[in-house]
MDAnalysis code that builds the backbone (N, CA, C; Angstrom):
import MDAnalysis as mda
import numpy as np

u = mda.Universe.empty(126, n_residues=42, atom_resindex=np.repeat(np.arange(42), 3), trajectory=True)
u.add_TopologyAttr("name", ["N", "CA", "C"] * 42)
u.add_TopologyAttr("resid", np.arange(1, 43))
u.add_TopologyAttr("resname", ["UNK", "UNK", "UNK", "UNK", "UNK", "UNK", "UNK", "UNK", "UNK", "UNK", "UNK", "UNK", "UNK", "UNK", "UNK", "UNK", "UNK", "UNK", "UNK", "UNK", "UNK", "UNK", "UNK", "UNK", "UNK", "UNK", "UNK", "UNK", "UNK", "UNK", "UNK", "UNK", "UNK", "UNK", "UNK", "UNK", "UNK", "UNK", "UNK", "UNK", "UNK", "UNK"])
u.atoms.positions = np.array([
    [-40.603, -82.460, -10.640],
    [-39.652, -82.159, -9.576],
    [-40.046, -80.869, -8.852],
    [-40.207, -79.967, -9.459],
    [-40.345, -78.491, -9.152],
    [-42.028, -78.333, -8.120],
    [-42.926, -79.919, -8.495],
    [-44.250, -80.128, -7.660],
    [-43.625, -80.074, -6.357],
    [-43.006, -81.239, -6.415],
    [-42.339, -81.901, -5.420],
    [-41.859, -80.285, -4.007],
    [-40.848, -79.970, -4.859],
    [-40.515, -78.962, -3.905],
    [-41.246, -77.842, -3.546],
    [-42.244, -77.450, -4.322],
    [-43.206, -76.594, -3.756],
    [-43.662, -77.539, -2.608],
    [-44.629, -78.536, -2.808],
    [-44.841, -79.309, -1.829],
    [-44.359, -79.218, -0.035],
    [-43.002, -79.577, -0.785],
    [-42.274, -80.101, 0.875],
    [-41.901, -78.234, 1.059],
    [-41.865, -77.276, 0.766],
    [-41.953, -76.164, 1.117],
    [-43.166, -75.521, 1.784],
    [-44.616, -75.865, 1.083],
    [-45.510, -75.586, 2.083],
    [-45.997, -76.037, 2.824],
    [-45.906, -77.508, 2.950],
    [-45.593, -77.975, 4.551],
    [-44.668, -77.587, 5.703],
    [-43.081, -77.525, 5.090],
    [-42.721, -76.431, 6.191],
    [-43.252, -75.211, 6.865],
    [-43.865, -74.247, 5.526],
    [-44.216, -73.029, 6.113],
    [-45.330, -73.092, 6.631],
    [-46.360, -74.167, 6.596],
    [-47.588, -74.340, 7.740],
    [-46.942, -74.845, 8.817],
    [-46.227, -75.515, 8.918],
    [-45.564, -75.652, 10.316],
    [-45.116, -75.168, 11.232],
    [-44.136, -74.452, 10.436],
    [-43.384, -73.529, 11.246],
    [-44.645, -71.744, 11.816],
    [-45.898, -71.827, 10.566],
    [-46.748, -70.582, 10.889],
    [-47.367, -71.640, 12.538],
    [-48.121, -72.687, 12.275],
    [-48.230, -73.147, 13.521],
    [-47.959, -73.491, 14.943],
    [-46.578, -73.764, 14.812],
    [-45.509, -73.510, 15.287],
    [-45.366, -72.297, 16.177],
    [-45.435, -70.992, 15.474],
    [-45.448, -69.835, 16.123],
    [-47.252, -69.526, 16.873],
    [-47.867, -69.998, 16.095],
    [-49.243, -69.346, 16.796],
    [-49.299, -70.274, 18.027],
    [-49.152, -71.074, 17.812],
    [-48.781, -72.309, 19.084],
    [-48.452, -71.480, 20.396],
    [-47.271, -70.999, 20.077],
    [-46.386, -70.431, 21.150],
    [-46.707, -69.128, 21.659],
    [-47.478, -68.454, 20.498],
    [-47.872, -66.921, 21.270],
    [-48.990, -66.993, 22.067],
    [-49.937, -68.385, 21.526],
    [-51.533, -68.704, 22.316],
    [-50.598, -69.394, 23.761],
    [-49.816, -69.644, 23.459],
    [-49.503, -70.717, 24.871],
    [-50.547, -72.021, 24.956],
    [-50.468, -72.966, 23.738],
    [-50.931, -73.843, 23.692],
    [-50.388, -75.030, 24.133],
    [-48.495, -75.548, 23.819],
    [-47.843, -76.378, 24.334],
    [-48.060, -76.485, 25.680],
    [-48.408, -75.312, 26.723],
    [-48.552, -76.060, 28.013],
    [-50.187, -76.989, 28.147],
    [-51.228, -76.406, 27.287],
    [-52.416, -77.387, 27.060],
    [-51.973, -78.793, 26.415],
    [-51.343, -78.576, 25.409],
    [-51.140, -80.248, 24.641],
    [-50.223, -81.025, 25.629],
    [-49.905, -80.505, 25.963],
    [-48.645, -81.571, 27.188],
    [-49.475, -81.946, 28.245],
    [-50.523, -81.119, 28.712],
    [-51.264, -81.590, 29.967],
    [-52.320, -82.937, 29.205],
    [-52.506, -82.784, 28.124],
    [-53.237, -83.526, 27.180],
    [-52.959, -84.986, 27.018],
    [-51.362, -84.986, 27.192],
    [-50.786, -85.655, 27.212],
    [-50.548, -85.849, 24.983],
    [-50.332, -84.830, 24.343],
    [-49.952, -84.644, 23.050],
    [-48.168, -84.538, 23.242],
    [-47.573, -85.574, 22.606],
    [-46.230, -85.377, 22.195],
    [-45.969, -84.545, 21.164],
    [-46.391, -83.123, 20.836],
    [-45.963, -82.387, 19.948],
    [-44.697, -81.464, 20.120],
    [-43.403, -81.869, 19.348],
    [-42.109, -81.472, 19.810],
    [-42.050, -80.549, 18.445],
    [-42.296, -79.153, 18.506],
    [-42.063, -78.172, 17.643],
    [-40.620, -77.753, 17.629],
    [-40.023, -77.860, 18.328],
    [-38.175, -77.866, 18.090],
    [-37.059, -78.436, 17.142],
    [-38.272, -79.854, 16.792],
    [-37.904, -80.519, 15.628],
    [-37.636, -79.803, 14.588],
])
């Protein structure tokens, strides 16, 4: 059990670190012109 939740914990926190580098590079306006549906708000 205790795998488990480490698990689904460090997938959040790569996400959410991506998430932010995303946004300080100003990458969402590249992936959208890309035509990438990546909705980090989720």
């Amino acid at each position: 059990m205790m795998r488990i939740i480490l698990f689904l914990a460090t997938n959040m926190a790569i996400s959410v670190v991506i998430g932010i580098v995303f946004n300080l590079l100003g990458l969402s306006g590249v992936l959208d012109a890309q035509g990438v549906n990546l909705d980090l708000t989720s």
